[in-house]
N, C-alpha and C positions, 0 to 999 in steps of 0.2 A: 427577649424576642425583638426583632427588627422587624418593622411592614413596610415593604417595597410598593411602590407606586409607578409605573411606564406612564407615559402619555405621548403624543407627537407623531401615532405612526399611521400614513395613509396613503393612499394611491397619488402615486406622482412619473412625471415620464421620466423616459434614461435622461440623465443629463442631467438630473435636476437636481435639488438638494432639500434634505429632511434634518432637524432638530431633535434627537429626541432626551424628552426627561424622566429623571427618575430618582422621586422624593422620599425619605427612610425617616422611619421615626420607628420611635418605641424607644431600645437602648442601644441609639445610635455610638455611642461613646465605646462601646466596644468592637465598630467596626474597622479594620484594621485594610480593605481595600475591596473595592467596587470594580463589578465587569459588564460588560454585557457579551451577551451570547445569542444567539440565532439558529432556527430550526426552522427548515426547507420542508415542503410534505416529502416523505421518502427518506429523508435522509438524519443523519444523527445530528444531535445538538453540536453547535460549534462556539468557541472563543472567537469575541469580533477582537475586542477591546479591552484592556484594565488600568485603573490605576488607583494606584495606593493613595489611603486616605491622611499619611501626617507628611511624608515627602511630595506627593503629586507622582511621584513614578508612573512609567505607561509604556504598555504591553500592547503590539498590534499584530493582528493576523498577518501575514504576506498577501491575503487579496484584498486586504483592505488601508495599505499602509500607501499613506499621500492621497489618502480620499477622504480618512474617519479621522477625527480628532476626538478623542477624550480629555471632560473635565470636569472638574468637582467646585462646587462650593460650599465648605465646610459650613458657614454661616448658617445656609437652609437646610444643608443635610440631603444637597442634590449633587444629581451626578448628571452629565449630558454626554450625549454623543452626538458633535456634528456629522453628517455624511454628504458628502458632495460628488461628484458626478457620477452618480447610481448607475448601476447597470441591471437588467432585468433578473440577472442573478443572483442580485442582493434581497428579492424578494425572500422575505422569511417572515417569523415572528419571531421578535426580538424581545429578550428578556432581561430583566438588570436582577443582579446577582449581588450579595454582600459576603465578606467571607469574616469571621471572627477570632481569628489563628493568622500566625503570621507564618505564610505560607513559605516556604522555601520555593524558589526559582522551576523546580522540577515540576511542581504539580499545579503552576497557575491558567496551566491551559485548563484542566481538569475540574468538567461540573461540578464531581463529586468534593473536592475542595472548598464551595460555599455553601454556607449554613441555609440562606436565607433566598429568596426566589420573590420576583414580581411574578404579575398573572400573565404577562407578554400586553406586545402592541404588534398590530398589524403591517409592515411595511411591503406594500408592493408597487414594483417599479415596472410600468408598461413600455414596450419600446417601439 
């Protein structure tokens, strides 16, 4: 088992920029690449971000590419995701995901492809 941890996510205006992390432990050693993901009220869960945990590889949404950076440091067994100039849209709760299979290219959009789940963090962006 892996236990995901978020933290970082809170009320901030457009424009601004948010940090968020997200610390794994248990048997981190077989994870094989981290994401995060986001969910609007209404609306279905989505892929923000990923990246793999022995290359660094990374995977971006189209609405969030040149604004979110994804990154890991193996060391702590954390993952981050910066986000910089937020839009009111980006409000969601965002969830950091581990996956323990090496995923083939097709299915890394796909919630049902991680094992493992944080409990989410709150990001909302006022405008």
């Amino acid at each position: 088992q892996v236990q995901l941890v978020e933290s970082g996510g809170e009320l901030v205006q457009a424009g601004g920029s948010l940090r968020l992390s997200c610390a794994a432990s248990g048997r981190t050693a077989s994870m094989t690449a981290m994401a995060w993901f986001r969910q609007a009220p209404g609306k279905e869960r989505e892929i923000v971000a990923r990246i793999t945990w022995s290359t660094g590889s990374t995977y971006y949404a189209d609405s969030v590419k040149g604004r979110y950076t994804i990154s890991r440091d193996n060391a702590k067994n954390t993952v981050y995701l910066q986000m910089n100039s937020l839009k009111p849209e980006d409000t969601a709760v965002y969830y950091c995901a581990a996956a323990n299979w090496p995923q083939p290219m097709g299915v890394i959009t796909a919630a049902a492809a991680y094992a493992y789940w944080g409990q989410g963090t709150q990001v909302t962006v006022s405008s």
